[in-house]
Backbone as JSON Lines, residues from 0, in Angstrom:
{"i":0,"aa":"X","n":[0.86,-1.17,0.0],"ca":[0.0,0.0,0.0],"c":[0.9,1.23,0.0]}
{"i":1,"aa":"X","n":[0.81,2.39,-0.99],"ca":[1.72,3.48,-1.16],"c":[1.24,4.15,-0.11]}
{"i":2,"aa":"X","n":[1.89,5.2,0.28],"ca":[1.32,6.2,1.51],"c":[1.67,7.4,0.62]}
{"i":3,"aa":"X","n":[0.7,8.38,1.12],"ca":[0.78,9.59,0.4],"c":[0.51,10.81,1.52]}
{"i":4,"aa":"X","n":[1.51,11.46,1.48],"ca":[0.78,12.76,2.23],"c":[-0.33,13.89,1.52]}
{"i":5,"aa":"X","n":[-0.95,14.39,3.34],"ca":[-2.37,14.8,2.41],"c":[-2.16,16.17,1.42]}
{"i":6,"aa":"X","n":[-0.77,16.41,1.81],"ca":[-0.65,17.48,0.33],"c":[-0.73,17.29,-0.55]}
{"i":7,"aa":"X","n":[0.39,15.89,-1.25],"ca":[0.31,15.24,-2.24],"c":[-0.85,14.89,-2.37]}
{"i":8,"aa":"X","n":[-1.52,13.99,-1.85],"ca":[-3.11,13.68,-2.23],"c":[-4.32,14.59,-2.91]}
{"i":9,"aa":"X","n":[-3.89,15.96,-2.26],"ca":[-5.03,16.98,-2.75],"c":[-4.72,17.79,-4.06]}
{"i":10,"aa":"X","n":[-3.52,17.62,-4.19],"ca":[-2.31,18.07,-5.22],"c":[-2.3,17.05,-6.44]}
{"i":11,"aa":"X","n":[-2.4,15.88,-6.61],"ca":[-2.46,14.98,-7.53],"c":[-3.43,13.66,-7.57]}
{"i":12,"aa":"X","n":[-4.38,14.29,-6.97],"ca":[-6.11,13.53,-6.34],"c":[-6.02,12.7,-7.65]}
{"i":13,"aa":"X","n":[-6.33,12.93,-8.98],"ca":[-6.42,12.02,-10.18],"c":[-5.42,10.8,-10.37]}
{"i":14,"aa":"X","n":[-4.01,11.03,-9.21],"ca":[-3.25,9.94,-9.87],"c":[-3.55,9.08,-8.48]}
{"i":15,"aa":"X","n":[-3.71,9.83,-7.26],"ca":[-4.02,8.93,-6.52],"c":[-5.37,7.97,-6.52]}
{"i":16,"aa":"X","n":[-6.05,8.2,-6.83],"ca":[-7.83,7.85,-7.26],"c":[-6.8,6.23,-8.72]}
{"i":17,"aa":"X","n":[-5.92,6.64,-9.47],"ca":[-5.87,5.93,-10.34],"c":[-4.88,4.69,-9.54]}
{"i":18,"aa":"X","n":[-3.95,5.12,-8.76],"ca":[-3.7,4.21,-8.48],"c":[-4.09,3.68,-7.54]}
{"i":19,"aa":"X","n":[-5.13,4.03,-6.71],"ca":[-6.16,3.35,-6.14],"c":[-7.0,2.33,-6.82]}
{"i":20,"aa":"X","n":[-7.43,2.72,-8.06],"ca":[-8.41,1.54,-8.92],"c":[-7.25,0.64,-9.3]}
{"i":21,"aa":"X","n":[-6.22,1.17,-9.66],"ca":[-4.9,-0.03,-10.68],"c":[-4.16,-1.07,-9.29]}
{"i":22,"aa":"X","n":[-3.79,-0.06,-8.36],"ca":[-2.53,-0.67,-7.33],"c":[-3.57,-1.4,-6.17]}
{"i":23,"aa":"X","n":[-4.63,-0.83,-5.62],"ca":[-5.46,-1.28,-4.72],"c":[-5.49,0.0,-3.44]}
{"i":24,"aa":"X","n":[-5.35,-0.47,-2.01],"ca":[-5.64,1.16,-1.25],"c":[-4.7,2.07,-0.97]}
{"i":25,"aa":"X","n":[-5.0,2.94,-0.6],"ca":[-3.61,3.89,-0.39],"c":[-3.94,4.54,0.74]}
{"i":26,"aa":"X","n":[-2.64,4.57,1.59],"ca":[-2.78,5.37,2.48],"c":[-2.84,6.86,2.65]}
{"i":27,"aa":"X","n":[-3.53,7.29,3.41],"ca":[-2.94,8.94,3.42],"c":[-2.62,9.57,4.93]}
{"i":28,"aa":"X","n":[-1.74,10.28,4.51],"ca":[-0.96,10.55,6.06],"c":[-1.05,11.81,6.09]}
{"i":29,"aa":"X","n":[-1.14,12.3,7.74],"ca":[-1.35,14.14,7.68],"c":[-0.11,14.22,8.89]}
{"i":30,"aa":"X","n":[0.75,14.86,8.74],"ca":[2.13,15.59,9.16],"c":[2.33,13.93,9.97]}
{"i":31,"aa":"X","n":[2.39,12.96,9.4],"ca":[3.94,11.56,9.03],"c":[2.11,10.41,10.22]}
{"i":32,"aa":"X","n":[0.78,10.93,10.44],"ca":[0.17,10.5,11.04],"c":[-1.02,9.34,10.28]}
{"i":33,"aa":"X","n":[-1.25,8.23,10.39],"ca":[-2.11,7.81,9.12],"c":[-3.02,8.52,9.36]}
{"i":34,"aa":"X","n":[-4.04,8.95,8.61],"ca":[-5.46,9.86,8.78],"c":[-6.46,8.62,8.11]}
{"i":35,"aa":"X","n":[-6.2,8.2,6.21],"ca":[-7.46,7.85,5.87],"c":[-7.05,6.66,4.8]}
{"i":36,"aa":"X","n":[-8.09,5.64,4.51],"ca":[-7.44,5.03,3.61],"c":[-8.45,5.01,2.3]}
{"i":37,"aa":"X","n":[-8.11,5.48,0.93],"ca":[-8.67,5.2,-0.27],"c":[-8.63,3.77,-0.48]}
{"i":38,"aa":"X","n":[-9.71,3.08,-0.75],"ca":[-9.77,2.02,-1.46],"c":[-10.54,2.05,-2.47]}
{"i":39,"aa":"X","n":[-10.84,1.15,-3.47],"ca":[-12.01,0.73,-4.68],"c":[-13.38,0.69,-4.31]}
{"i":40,"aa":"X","n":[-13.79,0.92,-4.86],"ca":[-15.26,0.7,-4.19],"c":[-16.07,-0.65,-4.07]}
{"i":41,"aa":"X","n":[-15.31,-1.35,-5.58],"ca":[-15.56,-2.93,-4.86],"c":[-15.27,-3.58,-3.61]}
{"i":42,"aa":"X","n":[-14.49,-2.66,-3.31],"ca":[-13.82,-3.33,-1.8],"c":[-14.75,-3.19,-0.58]}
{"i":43,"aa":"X","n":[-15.01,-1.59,-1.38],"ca":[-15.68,-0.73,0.14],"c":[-17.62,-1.44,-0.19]}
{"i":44,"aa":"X","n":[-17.95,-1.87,-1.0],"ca":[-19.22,-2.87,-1.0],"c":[-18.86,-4.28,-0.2]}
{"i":45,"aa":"X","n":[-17.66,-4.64,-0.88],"ca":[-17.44,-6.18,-0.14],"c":[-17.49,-5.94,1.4]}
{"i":46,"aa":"X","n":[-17.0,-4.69,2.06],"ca":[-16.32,-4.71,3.49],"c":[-17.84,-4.01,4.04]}
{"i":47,"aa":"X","n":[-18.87,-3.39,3.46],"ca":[-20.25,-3.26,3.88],"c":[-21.14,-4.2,3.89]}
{"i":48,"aa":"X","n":[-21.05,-4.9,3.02],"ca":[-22.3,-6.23,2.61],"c":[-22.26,-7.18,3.46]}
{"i":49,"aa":"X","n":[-20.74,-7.28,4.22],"ca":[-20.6,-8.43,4.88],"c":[-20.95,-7.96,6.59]}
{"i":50,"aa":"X","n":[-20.46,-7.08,6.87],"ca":[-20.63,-6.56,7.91],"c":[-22.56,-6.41,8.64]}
{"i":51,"aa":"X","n":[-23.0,-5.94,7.14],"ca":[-24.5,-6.24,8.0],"c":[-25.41,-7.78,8.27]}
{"i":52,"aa":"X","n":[-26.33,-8.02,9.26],"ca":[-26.64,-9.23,9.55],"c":[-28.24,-8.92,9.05]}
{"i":53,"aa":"X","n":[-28.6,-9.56,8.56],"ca":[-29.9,-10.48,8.6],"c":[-30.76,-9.72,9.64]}
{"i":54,"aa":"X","n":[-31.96,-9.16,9.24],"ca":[-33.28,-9.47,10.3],"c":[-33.32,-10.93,11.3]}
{"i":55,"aa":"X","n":[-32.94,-11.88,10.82],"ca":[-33.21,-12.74,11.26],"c":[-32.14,-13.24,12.43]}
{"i":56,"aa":"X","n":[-31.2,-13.03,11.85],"ca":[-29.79,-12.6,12.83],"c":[-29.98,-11.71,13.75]}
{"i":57,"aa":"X","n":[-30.17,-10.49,13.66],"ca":[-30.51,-9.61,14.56],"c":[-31.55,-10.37,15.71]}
{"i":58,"aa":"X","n":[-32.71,-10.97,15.4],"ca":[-33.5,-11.52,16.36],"c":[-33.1,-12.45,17.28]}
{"i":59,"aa":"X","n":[-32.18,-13.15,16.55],"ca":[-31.86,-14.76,17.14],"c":[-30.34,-13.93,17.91]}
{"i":60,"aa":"X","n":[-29.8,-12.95,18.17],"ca":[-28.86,-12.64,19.01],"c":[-29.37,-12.19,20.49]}
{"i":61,"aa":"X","n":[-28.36,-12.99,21.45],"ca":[-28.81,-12.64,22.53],"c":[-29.38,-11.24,23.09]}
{"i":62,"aa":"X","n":[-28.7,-10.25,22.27],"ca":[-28.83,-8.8,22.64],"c":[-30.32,-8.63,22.07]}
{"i":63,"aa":"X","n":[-30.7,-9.02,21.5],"ca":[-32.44,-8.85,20.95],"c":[-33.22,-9.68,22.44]}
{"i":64,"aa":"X","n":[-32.8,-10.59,23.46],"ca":[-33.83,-11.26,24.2],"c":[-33.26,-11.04,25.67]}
{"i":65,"aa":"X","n":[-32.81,-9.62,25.01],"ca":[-33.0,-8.88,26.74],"c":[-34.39,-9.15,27.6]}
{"i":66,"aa":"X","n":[-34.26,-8.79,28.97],"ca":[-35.31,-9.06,29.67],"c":[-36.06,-7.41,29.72]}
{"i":67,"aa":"X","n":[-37.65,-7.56,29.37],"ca":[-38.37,-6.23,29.84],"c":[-38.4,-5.84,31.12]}
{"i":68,"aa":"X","n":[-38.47,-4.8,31.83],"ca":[-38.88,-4.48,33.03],"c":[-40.36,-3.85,32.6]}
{"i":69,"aa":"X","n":[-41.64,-4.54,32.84],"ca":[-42.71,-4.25,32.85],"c":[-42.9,-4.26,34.31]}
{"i":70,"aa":"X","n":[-43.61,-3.89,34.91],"ca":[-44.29,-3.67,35.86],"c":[-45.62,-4.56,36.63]}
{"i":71,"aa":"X","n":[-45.55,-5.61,37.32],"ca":[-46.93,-5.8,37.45],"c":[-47.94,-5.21,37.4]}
{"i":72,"aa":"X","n":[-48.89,-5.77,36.78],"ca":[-50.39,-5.52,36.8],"c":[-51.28,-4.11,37.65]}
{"i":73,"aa":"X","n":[-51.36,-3.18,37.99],"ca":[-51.85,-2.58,39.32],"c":[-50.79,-1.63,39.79]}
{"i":74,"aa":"X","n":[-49.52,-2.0,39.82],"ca":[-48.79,-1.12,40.52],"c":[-48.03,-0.34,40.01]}
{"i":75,"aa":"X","n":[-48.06,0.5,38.82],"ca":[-47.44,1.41,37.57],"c":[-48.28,2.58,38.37]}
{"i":76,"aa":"X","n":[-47.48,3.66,38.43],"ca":[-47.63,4.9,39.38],"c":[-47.75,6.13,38.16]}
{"i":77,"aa":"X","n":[-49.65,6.47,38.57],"ca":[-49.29,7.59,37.06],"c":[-49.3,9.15,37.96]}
{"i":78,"aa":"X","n":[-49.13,9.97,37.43],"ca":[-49.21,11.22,37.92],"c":[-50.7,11.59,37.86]}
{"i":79,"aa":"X","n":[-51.77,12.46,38.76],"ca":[-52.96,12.68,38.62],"c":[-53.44,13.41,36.94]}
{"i":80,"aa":"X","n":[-53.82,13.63,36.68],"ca":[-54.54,14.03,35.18],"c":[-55.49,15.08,36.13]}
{"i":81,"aa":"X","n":[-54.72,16.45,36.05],"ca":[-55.37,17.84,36.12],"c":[-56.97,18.46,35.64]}
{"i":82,"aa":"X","n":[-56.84,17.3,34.49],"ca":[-58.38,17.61,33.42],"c":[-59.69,16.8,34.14]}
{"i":83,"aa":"X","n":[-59.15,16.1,35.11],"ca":[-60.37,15.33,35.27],"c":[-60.52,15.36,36.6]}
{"i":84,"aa":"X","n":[-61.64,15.48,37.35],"ca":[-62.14,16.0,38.35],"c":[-62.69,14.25,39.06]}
{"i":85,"aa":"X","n":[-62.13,14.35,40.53],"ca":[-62.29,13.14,41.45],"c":[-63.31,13.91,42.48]}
């Protein structure tokens, strides 16, 4: 992976973009720090598509069959309702 500083990068954006599609990703560095990485966009679909799960996945994970805190029946505490006369 070439590294490029972000001067160079903003300075010759067309060759970096090209050798991004030809060479694969490139790094970019801001004063010697990595900041960002260009890749293809086939890549950046492959590295999204996989990452999301399923509706169905989502359900069947433990984090979906947390426990509710409902309240028994009767004992949920409301504030009086001003509009209506006791």
């Amino acid at each position: 992976m070439k590294t490029w500083a972000v001067q160079d990068a903003k300075a010759r954006f067309s060759e970096l973009l090209e050798a991004c599609v030809q060479d694969g990703p490139q790094m970019v560095t801001k004063r010697g720090e990595e900041r960002a990485v260009l890749i293809p966009v086939a890549e950046w679909r492959r590295l999204t598509e996989s990452k999301r799960p399923s509706l169905k996945e989502l359900l069947l994970t433990d984090f979906a069959r947390g426990e509710l805190n409902i309240p028994p029946r009767g004992t949920a505490h409301r504030r009086p309702n001003p509009f209506i006369e006791r």
